[in-house]
TORLUMFI-347117 format. One record per residue (C-alpha): x, y, z. Coordinates in steps of 0.001 Angstrom, whole numbers, padded with zeros to 6 digits, always signed. Example, Ala and Ser with C-alpha at 12.3 -4.5 7.8 and 13.67 -1.06 7.14 Angstrom:
BEGIN
+012300-004500+007800+013670-001060+007140
END
This chain:
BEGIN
-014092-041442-010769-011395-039264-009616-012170-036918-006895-010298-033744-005704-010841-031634-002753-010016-027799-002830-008855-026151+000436-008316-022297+000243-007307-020311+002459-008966-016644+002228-009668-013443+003225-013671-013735+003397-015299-010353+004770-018310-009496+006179-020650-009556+003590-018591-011264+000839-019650-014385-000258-018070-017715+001893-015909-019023-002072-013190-016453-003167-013190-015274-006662-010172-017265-006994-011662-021130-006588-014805-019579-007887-013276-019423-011083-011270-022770-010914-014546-024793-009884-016761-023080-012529-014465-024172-015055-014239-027806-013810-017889-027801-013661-018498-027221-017080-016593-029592-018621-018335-032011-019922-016258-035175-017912-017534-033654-015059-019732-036194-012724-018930-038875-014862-014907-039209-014787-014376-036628-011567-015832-034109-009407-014577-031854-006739-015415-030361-003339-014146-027417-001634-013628-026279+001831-012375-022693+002340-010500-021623+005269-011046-017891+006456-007852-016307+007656-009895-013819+009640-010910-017274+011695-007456-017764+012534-004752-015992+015000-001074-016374+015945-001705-019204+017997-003698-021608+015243-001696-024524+014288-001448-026995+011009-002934-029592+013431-005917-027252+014363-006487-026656+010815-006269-030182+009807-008776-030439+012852-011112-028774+011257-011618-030234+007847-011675-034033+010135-015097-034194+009329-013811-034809+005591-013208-038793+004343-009767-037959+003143-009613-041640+001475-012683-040675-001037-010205-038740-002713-007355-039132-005220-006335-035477-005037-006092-032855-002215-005114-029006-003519-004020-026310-001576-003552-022662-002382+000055-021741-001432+000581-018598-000430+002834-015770+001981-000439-015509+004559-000710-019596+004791+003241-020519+004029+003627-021618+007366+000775-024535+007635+001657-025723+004653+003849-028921+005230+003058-029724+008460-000405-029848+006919+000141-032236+004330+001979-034259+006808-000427-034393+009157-003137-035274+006790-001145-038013+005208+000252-039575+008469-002753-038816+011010-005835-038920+008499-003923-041860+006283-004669-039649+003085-003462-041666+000577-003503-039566-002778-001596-037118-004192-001349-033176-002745-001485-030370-005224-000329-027301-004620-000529-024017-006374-000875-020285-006129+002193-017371-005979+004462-019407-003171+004327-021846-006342+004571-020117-008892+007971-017895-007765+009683-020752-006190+013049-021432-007265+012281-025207-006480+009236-026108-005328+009610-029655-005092+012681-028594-002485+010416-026405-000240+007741-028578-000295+008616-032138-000049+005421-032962+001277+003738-032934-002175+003393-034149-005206+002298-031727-008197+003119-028032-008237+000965-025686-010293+003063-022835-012082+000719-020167-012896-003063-019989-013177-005002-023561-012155-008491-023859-013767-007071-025536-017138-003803-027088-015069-005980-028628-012595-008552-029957-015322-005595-031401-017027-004293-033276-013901-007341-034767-013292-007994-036391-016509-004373-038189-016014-001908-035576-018224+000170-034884-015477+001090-037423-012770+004032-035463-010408+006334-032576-010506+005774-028670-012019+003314-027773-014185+003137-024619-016237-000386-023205-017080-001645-022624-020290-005190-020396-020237-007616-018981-022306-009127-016262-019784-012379-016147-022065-012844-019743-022083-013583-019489-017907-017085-019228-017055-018449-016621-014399-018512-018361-011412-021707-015820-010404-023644-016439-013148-023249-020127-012881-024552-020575-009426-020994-021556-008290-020395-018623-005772-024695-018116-004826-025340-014355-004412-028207-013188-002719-030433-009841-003487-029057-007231-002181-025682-008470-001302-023102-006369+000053-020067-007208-001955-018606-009356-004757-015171-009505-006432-014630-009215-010081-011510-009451-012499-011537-007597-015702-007929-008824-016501-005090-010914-014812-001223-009707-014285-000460-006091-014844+001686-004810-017837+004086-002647-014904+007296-004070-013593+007589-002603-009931+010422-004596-008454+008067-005256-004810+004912-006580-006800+003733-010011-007776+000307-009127-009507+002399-009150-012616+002438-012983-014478+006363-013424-013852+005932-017193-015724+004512-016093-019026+005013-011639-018570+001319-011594-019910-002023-009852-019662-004799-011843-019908-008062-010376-021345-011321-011137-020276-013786-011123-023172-015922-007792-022503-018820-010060-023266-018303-011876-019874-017318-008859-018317-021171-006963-019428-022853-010594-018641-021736-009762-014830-022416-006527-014279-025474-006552-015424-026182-009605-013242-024788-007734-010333-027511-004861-011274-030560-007075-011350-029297-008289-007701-028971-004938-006478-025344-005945-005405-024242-002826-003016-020557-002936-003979-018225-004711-007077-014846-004918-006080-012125-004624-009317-009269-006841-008929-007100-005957-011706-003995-004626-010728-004480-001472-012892-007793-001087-014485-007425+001658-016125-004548+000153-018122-004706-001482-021916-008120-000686-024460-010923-001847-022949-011326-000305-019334-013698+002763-021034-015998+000080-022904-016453-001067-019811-017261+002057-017822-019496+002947-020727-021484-000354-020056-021990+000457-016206-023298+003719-017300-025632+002372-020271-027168-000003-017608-027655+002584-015249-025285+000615-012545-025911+002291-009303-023556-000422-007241-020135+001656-005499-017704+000567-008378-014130+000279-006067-011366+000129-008982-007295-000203-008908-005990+002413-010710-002616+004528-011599-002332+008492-011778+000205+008452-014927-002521+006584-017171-005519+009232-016799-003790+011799-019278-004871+012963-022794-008713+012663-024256-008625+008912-023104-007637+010516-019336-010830+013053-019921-012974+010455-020852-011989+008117-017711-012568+011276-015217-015680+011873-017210-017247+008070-016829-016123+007714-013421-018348+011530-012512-021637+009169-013932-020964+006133-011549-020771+005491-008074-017175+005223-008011-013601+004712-005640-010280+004973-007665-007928+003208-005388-004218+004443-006053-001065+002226-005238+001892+005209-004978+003684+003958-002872+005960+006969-002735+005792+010627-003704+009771+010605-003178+010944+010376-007322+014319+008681-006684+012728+006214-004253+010371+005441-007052+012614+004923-009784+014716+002262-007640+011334+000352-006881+010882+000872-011118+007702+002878-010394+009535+006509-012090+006193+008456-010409+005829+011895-011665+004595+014458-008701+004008+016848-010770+001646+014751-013026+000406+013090-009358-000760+016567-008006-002786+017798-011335-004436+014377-011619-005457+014751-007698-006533+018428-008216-008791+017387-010956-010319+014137-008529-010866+016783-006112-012768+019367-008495-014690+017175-009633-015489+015483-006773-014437+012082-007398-013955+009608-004442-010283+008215-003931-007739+007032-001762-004082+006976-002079-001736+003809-000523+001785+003958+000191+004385+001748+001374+007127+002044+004297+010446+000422+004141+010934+000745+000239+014975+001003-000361+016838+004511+000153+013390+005513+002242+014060+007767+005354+011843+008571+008226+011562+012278+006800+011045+010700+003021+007772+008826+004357+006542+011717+006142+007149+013699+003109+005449+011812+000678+002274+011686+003225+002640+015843+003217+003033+016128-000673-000359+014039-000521-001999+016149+001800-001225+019639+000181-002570+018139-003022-006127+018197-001094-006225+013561-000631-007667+013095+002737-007834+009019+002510-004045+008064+002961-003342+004799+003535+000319+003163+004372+001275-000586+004414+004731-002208+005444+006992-003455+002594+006831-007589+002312+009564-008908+000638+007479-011155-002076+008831-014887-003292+010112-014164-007741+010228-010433-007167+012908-008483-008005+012889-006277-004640+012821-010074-003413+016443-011081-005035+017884-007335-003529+017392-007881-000153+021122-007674+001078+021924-004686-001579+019964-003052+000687+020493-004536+003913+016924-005258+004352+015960-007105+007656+012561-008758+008178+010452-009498+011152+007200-011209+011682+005224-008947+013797+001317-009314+012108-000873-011230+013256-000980-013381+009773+002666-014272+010622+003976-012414+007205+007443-011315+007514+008024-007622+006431+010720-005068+006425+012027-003251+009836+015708-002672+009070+017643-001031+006185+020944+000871+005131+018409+003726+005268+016697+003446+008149+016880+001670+011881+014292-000262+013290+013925+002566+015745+012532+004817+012821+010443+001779+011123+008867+001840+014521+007994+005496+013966+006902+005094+009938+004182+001523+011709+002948+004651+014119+002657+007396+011583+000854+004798+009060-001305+003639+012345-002582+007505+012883-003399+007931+008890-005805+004495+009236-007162+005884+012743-007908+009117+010531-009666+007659+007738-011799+005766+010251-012785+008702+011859-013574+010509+008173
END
């Protein structure tokens, strides 16, 4: 029997259950299959980044999971990406030359996936995953694949919930879960990597599935459902949805990804309409209210659209928030602080700002010296992000991390 151990690393918050969506969904396919017990099994240990701090090293990580029989197993995977990039050989080095692990290391996620050559960068392991894992992983444990890259092929609506099927337990009453109506996002902002940059697709999940959840979320009284598509209010199927959540009488607070140019026209009505039924948080990625700094990033935002769309939110009392991001090419210290005014004279009062991270296969990625972009690691996850530009010093970066600083002390004071 071939065994394979799954180590994540993830962002598990209080109240969220200990398995991310993520290896939820990779383990509830595996477990379904019908080889499953007889010709492999896996086991999973997740590491929570919120455990870890500047100071933690590969060897305290490796430390941890010690307890593990590393031998017992033919296959070790790893999710690869910018918040763990630094463990990640020294890891597999340690694990093979400390803990004598004697298989083969899988590894897989967006560092993999937008990697020029991963086999290079990583030299420490054996089978790269490019693109989505359940069905890639399945097929490398019943032999298909021994070494090298592997592209994913996936049905989305052949995955199983990993809720419903026991695989991430949720308890009455829980506080929050994660949900994906859809994977990859149809948009081609040059700083994002939620779009599939292997295959340029949207996958679908069958509305079937996506009913069969909520309505086991309801009977669990689940307090919140996080939405991870990139833009859910994007393709055909995002109001048959919102129609279910009402039809069920969903009380849960519904916290949704969404984008101000799409709610327009009868289709826009009926979104605003849906969302004044349901407990629900529209959560919009800007990034900038400055037009020409949007059209470099490939965003083209229109303000004027922008400002009706927020006056209706506000009229009809519709909970939001708005994010933007510093650093973004041609930005200025007075741009940033403009866009955050345009917001606030259009009545948004949760303003959120982030620092541009220059993301492995993105476009803004391949542009960083037409722009004379300069990076520093100053987080405490280590991830390198922009101070410097042709536009602006690291002087006025400084002043954008305070102004974005005082908008976040703000909303925790709202």
């Amino acid at each position: 029997m071939r065994k394979l151990l799954l180590i994540s690393f993830d962002f598990i918050r209080e109240g969220e259950p200990n398995t991310s969506l993520a290896i939820g969904s990779i383990m509830s396919y595996l477990y379904t299959k019908e080889e499953y017990g007889s010709e492999f099994e896996v086991k999973h240990h997740t590491i929570n980044m919120f455990s870890l701090n500047s100071n933690t090293t590969s060897l305290d990580i490796a430390q941890e999971i010690a307890y593990v029989d590393f031998n017992s197993f033919n296959f070790i995977a790893i999710s690869a990406y910018v918040w763990n990039e630094k463990y990640l050989n020294d890891l597999m080095h340690i694990l093979r030359i400390k803990y004598s692990f004697s298989g083969k290391f899988i590894l897989g996620g967006y560092q993999i996936s937008y990697s020029n050559n991963p086999s290079v960068e990583y030299p420490n392991c054996d089978l790269f995953v490019d693109g989505y894992g359940e069905d890639t992983v399945y097929q490398i444990l019943m032999g298909k694949y021994k070494a090298g890259l592997v592209k994913s092929s996936l049905e989305f609506s052949d995955i199983p919930s990993p809720y419903t099927t026991g695989i991430i337990p949720i308890s009455e009453n829980q506080s929050k879960v994660r949900i994906e109506t859809k994977r990859g996002c149809p948009y081609k902002c040059t700083f994002c990597a939620h779009r599939d940059l292997t295959n340029n697709k949207v996958l679908i999940k069958a509305n079937d599935r996506v009913f069969e959840e909520l309505i086991f979320f309801k009977n669990m009284n689940v307090n919140k459902i996080n939405i991870l598509d990139p833009i859910f209010n994007a393709g055909k199927d995002y109001l048959v949805i919102l129609n279910k959540m009402v039809s069920i009488g969903l009380t849960s607070l519904v916290s949704i990804q969404t984008r101000f140019e799409t709610i327009s026209g009868e289709k826009g009505q009926e979104f605003l309409n849906l969302c004044e039924k349901l407990n629900i948080h529209l959560e919009f990625g800007l990034q900038t209210a400055i037009r020409n700094e949007s059209i470099l990033i490939k965003r083209k935002n229109q303000p004027e659209k922008i400002a009706s769309v927020m006056e209706e939110l506000n009229n009809r009392g519709i909970s939001y928030e708005v994010s933007l991001i510093y650093g973004l090419p041609s930005q200025t210290l007075n741009s940033f602080n403009e866009s955050i005014k345009f917001l606030k004279k259009n009545g948004c009062h949760n303003i959120k700002a982030f620092p541009l991270m220059l993301l492995k296969g993105t476009e803004l990625y391949l542009e960083k010296e037409k722009y004379k972009m300069e990076e520093k690691t100053i987080n405490e996850f280590d991830i390198p992000v922009v101070v410097k530009s042709d536009s602006f010093t690291e002087k006025e970066w400084l002043q954008m991390k305070e102004r974005a600083e005082d908008l976040e002390y703000v909303n925790d004071r709202v």
